[in-house]
ROSE-4610 file (N, C-alpha, C; in Angstrom, 1 decimal, always signed):
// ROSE-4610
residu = [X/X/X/X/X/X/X/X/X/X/X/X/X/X/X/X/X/X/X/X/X/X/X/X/X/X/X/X/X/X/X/X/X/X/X/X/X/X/X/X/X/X/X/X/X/X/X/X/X/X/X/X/X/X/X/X/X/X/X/X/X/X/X/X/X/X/X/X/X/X/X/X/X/X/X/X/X/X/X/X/X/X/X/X/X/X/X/X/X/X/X/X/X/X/X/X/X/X/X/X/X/X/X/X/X/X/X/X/X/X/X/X/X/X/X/X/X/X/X/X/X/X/X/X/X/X/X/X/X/X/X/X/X/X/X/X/X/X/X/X/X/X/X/X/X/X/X/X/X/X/X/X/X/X/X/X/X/X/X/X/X/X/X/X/X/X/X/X/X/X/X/X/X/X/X/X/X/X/X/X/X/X/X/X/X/X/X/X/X/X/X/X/X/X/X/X/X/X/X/X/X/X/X/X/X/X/X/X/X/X/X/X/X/X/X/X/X/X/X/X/X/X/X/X/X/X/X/X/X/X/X/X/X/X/X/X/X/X/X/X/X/X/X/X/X/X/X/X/X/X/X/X/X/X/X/X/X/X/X/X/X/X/X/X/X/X/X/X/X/X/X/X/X/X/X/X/X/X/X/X/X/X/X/X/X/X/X/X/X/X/X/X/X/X/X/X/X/X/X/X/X/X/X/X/X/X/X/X/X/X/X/X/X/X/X/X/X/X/X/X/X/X/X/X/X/X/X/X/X/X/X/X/X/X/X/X/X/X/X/X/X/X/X/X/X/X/X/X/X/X/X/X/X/X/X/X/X/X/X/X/X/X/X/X/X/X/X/X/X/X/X/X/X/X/X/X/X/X/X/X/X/X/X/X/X/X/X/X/X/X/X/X/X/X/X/X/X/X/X/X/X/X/X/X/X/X/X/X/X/X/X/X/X/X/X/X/X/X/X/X/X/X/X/X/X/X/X/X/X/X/X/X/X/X/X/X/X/X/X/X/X/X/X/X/X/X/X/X/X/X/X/X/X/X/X/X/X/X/X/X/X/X/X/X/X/X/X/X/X/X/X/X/X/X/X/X/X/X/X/X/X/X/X/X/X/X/X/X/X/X/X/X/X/X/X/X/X/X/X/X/X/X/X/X/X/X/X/X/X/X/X/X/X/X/X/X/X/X/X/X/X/X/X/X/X/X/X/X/X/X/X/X/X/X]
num = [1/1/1/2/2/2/3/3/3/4/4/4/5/5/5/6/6/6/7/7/7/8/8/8/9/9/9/10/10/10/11/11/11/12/12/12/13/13/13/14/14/14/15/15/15/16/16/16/17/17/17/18/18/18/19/19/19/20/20/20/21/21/21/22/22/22/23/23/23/24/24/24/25/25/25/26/26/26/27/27/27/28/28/28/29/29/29/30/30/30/31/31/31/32/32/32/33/33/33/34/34/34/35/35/35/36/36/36/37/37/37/38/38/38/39/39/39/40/40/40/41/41/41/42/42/42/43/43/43/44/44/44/45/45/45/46/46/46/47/47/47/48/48/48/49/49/49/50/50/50/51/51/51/52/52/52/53/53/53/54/54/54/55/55/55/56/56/56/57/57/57/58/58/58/59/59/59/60/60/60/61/61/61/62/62/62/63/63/63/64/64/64/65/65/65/66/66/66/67/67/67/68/68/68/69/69/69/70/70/70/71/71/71/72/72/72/73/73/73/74/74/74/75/75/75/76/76/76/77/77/77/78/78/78/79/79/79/80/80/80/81/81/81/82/82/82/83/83/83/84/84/84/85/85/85/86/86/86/87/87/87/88/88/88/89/89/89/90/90/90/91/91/91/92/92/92/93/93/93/94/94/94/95/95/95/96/96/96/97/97/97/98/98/98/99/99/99/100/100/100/101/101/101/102/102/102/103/103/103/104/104/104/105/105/105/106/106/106/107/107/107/108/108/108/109/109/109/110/110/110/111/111/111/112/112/112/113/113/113/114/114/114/115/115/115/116/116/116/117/117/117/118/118/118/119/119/119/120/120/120/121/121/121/122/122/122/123/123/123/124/124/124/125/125/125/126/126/126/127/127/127/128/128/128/129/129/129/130/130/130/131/131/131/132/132/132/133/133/133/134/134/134/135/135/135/136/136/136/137/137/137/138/138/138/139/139/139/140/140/140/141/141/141/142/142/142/143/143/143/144/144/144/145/145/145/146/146/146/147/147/147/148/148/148/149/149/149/150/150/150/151/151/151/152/152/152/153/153/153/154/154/154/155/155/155/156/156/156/157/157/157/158/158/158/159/159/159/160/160/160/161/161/161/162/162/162/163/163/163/164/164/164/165/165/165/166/166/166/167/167/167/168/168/168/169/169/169/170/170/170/171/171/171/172/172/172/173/173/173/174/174/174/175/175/175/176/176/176/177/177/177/178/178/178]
x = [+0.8/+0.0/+0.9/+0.5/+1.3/+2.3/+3.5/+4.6/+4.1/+5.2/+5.3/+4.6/+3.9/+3.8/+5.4/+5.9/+7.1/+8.3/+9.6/+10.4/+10.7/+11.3/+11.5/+13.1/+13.9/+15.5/+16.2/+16.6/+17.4/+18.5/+19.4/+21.1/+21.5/+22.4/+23.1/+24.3/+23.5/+24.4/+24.8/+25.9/+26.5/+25.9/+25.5/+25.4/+25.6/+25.5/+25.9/+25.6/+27.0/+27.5/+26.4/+26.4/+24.6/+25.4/+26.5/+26.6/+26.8/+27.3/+26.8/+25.1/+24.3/+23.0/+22.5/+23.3/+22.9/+22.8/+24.2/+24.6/+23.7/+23.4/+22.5/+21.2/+20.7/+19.2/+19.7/+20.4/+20.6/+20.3/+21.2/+21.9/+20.7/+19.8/+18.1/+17.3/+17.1/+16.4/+17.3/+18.1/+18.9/+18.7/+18.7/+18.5/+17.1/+16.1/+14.5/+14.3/+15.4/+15.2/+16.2/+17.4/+18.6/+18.1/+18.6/+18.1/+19.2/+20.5/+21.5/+22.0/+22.8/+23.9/+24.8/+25.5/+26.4/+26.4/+25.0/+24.6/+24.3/+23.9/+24.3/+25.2/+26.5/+27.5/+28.2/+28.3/+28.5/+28.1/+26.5/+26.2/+26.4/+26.8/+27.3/+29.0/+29.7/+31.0/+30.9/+30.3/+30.1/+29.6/+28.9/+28.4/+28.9/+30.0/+30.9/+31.9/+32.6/+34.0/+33.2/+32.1/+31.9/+31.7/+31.1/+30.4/+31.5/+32.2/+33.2/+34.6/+35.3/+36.2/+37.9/+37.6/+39.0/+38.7/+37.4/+37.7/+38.1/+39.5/+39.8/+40.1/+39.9/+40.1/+38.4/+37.5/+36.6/+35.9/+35.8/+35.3/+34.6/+34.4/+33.9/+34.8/+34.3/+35.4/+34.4/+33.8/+32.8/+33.1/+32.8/+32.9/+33.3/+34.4/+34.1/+33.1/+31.8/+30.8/+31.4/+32.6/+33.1/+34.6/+35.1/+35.8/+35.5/+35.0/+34.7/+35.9/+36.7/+38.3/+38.8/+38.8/+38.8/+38.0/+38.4/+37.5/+38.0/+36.8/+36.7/+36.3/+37.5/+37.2/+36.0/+35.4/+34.1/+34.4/+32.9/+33.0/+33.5/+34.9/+35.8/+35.9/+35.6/+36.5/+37.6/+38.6/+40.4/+41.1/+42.5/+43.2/+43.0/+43.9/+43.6/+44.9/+44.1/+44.7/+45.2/+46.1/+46.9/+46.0/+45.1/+44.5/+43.3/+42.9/+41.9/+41.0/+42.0/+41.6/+42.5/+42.2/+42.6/+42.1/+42.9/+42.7/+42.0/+41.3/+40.4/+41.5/+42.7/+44.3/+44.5/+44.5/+45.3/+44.8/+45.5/+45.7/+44.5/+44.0/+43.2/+41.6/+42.1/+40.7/+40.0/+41.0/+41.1/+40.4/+41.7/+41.1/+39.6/+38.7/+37.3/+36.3/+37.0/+35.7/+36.1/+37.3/+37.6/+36.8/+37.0/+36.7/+35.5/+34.1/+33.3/+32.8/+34.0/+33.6/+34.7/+34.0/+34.5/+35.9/+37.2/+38.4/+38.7/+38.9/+39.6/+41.0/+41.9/+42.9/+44.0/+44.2/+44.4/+46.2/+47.0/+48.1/+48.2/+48.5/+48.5/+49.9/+51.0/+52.0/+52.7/+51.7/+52.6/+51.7/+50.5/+50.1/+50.0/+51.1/+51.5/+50.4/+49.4/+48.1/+48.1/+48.9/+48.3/+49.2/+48.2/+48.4/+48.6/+49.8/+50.0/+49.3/+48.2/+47.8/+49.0/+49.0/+49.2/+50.1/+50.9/+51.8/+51.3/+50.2/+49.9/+48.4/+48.2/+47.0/+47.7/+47.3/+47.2/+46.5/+45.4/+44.7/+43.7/+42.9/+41.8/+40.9/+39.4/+38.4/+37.8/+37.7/+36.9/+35.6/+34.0/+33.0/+32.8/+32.2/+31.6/+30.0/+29.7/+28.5/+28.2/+27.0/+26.3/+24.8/+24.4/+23.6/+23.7/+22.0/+21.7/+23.2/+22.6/+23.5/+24.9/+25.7/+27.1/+27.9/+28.9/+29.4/+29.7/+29.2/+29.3/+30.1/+31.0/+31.2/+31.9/+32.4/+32.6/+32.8/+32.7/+33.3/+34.3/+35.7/+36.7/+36.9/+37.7/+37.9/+39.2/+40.1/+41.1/+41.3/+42.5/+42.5/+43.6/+43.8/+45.3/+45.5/+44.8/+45.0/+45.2/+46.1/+46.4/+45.0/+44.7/+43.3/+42.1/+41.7/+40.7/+39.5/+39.5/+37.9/+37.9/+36.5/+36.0/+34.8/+34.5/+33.2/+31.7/+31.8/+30.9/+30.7/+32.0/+32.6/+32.0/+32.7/+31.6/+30.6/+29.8/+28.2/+27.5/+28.0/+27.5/+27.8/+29.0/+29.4/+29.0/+28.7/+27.9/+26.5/+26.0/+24.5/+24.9/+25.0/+25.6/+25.7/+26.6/+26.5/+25.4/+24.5/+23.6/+22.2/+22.2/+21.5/+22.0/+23.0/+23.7/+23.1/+23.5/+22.8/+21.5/+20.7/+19.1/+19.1/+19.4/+19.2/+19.4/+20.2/+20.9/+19.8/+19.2/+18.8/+17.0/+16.6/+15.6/+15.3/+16.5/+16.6/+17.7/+17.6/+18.1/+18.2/+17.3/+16.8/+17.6/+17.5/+18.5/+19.9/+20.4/+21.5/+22.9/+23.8/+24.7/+25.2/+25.3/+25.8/+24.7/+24.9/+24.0/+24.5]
y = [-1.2/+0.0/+1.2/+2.1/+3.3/+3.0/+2.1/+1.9/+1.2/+1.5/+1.1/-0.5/-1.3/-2.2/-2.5/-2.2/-2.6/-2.1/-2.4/-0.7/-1.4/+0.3/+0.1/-0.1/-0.6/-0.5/+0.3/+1.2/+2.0/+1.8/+2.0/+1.8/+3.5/+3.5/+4.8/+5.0/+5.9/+5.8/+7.6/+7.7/+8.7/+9.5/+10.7/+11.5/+11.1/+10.6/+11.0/+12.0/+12.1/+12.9/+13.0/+13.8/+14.1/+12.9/+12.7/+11.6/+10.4/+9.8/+8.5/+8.6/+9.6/+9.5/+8.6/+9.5/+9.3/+7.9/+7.5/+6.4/+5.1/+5.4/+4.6/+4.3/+5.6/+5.3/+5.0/+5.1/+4.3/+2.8/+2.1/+0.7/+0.1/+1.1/+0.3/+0.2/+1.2/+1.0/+0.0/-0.4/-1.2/-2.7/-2.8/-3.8/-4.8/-3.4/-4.1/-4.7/-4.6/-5.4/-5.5/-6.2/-6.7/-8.0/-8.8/-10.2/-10.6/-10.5/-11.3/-10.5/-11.6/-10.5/-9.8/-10.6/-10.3/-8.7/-8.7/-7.7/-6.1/-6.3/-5.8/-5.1/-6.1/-6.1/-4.7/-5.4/-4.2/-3.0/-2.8/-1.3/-0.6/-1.5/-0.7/-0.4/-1.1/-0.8/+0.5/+0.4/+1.4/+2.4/+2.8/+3.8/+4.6/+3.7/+4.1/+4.6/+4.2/+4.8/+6.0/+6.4/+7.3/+8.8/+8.3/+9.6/+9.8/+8.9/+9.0/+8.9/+9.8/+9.7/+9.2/+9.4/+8.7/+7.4/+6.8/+5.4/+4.8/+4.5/+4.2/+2.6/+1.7/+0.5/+0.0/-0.4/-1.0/-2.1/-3.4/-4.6/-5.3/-6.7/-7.3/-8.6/-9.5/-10.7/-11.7/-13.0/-13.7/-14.8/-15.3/-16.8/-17.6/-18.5/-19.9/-21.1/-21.1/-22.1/-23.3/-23.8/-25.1/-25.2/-24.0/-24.0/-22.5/-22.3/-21.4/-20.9/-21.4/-20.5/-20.0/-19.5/-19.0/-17.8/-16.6/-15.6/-15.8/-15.4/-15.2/-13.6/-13.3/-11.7/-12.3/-10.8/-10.8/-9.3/-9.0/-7.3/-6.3/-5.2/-4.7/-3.6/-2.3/-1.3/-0.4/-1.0/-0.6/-0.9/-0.7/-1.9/-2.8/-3.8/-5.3/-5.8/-6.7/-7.3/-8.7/-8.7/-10.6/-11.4/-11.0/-11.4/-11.7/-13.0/-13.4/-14.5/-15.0/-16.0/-15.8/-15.3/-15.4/-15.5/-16.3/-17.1/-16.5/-16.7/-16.3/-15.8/-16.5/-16.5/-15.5/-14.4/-13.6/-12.0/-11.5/-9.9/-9.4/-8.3/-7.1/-8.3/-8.4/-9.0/-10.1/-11.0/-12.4/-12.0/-11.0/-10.3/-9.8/-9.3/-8.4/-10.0/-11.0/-12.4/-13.1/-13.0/-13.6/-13.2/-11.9/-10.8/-11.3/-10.5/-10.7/-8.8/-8.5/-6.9/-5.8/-4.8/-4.0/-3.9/-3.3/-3.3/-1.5/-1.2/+0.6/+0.3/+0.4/+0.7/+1.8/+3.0/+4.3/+4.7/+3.7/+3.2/+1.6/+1.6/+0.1/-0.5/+0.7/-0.1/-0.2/+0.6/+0.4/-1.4/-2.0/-3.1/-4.4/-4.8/-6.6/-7.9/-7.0/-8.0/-7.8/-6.4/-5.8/-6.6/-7.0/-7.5/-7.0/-6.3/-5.6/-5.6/-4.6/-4.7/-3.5/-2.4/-1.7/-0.4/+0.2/+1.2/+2.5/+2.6/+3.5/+3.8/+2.5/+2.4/+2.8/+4.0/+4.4/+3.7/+3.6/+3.1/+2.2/+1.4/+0.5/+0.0/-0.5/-0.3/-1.9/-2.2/-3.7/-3.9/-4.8/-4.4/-5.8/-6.8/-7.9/-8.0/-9.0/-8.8/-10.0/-9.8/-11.0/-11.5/-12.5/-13.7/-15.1/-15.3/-16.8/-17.1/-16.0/-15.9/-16.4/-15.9/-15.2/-15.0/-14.1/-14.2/-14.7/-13.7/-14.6/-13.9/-12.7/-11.7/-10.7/-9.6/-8.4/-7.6/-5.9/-5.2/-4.9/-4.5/-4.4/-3.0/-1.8/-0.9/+0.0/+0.4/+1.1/+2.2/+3.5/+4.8/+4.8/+6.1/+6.5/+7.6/+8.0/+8.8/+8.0/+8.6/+8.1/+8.5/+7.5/+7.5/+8.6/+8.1/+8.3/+8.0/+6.7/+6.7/+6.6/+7.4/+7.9/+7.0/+7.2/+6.3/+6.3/+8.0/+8.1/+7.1/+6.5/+5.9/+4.0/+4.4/+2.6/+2.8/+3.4/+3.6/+3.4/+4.1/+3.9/+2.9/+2.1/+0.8/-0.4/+0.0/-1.5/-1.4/+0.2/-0.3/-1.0/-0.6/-1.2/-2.6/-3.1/-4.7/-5.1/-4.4/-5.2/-5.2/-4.3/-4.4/-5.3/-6.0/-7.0/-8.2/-8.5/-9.5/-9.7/-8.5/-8.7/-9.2/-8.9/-9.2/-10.9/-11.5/-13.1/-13.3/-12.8/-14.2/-13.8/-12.5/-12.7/-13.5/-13.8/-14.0/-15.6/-16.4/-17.4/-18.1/-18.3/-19.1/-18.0/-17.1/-16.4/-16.7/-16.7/-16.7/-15.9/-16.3/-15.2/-14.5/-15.1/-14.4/-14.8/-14.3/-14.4/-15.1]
z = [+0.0/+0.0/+0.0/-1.4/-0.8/-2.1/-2.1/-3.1/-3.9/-5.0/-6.5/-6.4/-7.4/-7.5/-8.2/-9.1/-9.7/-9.7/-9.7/-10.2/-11.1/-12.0/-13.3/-13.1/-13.7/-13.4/-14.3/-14.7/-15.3/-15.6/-16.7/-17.0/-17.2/-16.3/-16.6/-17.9/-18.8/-19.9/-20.4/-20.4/-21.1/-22.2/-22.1/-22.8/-24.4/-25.4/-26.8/-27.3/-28.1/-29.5/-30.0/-31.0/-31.6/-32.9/-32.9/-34.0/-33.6/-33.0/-32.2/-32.0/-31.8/-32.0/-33.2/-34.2/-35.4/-36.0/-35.8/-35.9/-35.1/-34.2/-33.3/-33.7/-34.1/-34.5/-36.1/-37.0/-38.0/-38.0/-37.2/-36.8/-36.3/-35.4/-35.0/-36.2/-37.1/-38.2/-38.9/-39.6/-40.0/-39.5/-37.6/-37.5/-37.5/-37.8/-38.2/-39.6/-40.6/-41.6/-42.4/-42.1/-42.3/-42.4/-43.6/-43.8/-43.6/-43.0/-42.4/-41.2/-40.4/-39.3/-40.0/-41.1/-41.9/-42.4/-43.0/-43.5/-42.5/-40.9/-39.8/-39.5/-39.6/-39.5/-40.0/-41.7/-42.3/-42.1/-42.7/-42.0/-40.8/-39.6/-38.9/-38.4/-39.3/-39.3/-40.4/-41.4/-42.6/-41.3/-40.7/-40.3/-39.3/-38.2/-37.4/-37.7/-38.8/-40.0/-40.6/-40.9/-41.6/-41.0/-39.6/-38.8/-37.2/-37.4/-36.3/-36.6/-36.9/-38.1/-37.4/-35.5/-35.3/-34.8/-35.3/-35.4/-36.8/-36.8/-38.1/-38.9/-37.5/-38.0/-37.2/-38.0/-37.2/-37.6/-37.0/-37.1/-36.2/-36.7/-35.6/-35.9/-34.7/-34.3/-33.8/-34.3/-33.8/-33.1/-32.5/-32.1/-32.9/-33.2/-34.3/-33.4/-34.0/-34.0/-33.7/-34.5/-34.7/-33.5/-33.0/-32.0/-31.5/-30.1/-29.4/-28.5/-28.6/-28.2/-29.1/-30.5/-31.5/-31.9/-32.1/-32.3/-34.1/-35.0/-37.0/-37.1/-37.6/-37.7/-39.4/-38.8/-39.2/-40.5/-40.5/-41.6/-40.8/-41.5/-40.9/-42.0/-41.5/-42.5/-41.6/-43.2/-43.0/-43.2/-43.1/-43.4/-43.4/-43.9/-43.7/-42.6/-42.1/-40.9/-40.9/-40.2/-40.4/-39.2/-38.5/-37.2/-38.2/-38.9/-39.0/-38.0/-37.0/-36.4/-35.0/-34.2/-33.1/-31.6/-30.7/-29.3/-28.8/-27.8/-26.6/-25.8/-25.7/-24.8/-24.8/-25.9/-26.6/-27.0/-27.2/-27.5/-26.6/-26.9/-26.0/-26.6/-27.8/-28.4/-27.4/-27.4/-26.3/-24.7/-24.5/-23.1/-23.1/-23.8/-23.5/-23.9/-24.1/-24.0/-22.9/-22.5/-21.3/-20.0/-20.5/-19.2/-19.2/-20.6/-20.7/-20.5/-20.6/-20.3/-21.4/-21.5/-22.4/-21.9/-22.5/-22.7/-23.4/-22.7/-23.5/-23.0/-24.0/-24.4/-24.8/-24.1/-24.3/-25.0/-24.9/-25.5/-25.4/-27.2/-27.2/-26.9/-27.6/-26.8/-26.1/-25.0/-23.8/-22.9/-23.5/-23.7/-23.6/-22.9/-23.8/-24.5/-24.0/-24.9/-26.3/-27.1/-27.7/-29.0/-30.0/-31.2/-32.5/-32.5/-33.7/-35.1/-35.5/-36.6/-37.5/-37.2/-37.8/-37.0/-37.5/-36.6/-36.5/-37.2/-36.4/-35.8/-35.0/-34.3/-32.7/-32.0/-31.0/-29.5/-30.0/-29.1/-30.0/-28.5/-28.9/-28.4/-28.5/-27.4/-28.2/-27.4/-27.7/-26.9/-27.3/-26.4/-26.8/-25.8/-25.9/-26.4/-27.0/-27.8/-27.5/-26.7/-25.8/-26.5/-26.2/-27.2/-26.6/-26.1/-25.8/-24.6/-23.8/-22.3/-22.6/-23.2/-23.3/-24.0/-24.0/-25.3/-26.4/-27.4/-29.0/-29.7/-29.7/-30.2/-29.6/-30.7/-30.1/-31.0/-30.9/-31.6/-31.1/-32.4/-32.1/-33.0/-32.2/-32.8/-32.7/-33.6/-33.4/-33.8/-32.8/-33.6/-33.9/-34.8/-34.5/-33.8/-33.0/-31.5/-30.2/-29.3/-28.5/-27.5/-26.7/-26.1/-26.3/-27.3/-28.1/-27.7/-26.7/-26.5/-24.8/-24.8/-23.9/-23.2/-22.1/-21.3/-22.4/-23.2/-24.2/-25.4/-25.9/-26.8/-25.8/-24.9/-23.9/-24.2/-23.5/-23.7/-25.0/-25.9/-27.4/-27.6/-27.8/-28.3/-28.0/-26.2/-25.5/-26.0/-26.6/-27.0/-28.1/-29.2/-30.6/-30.3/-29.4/-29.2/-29.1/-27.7/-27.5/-28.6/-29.5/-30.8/-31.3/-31.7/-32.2/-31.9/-30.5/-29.2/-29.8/-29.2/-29.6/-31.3/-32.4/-33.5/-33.4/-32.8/-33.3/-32.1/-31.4/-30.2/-31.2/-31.7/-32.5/-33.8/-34.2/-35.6/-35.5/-34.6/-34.5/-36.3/-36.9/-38.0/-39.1/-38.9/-40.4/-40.6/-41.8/-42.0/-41.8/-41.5/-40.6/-42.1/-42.9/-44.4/-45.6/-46.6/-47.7/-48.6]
């Protein structure tokens, strides 16, 4: 009598950029009628590289289905990278599925997880991308500023995951590629 029948629970999230806005409510429209993850994927790497300009390497890294200690780099714009298949053991990548938790990276070489892609990647922020209760994924992203990303840069990226998440646990039956 008197109190809430329910509470609501709230996540406290960081202010966005009016472009990470953007970006965001893109990636939601996007993810209502994407006939693959694959296709997800892309548009939101395309959309992160385009409207956020010191993310300069950005991809994703999936689970291998067929061995789950194995992360399969996934759709990526930027260079190209010699890390097509790498350990759960290993680099910053390895560490944010281990963890099970985001990873910011503010100098990579001062690092020893840190897996050389390229010389002049600065820093690097990795976000786990959860699905059918636990990690399946993650985004992986590099600058070439030295600590470049911000709690703002968490917050936007863990939503992005979890649009990701929700898409595969909705869409069990689609195909991950076309």
């Amino acid at each position: 009598m008197g109190g809430p029948a329910f509470v609501i629970e709230t996540r406290y999230m960081s202010p966005l950029t009016p472009e990470m806005s953007l970006v965001l409510s893109q990636i939601r429209q996007l993810a209502s009628v994407a006939p693959t993850l694959e296709s997800l994927q892309k548009g939101m790497v395309d959309s992160i590289v385009r409207h956020l300009p010191y993310c300069n390497w950005t991809g994703f890294y999936m689970l291998d289905p067929a061995d789950p200690e194995t992360l399969i780099l996934g759709p990526f714009v930027g260079d190209p990278t010699p890390h097509v298949r790498i350990p759960v053991t290993q680099g910053i990548c390895g560490a944010a599925v281990a963890s099970g938790k985001t990873v910011i990276v503010d100098d990579v070489n001062a690092d020893p997880r840190y897996l050389s892609c390229s010389i002049e990647t600065k820093s690097e922020i990795v976000v786990p991308i959860y699905a059918h209760g636990g990690v399946v994924g993650e985004i992986d992203i590099d600058s070439h500023n030295s600590a470049a990303f911000t709690e703002t840069d968490r917050a936007f990226l863990e939503e992005l995951a979890r649009v990701v998440g929700a898409y595969m646990e909705e869409h069990p039956d689609k195909p991950l590629t076309q």
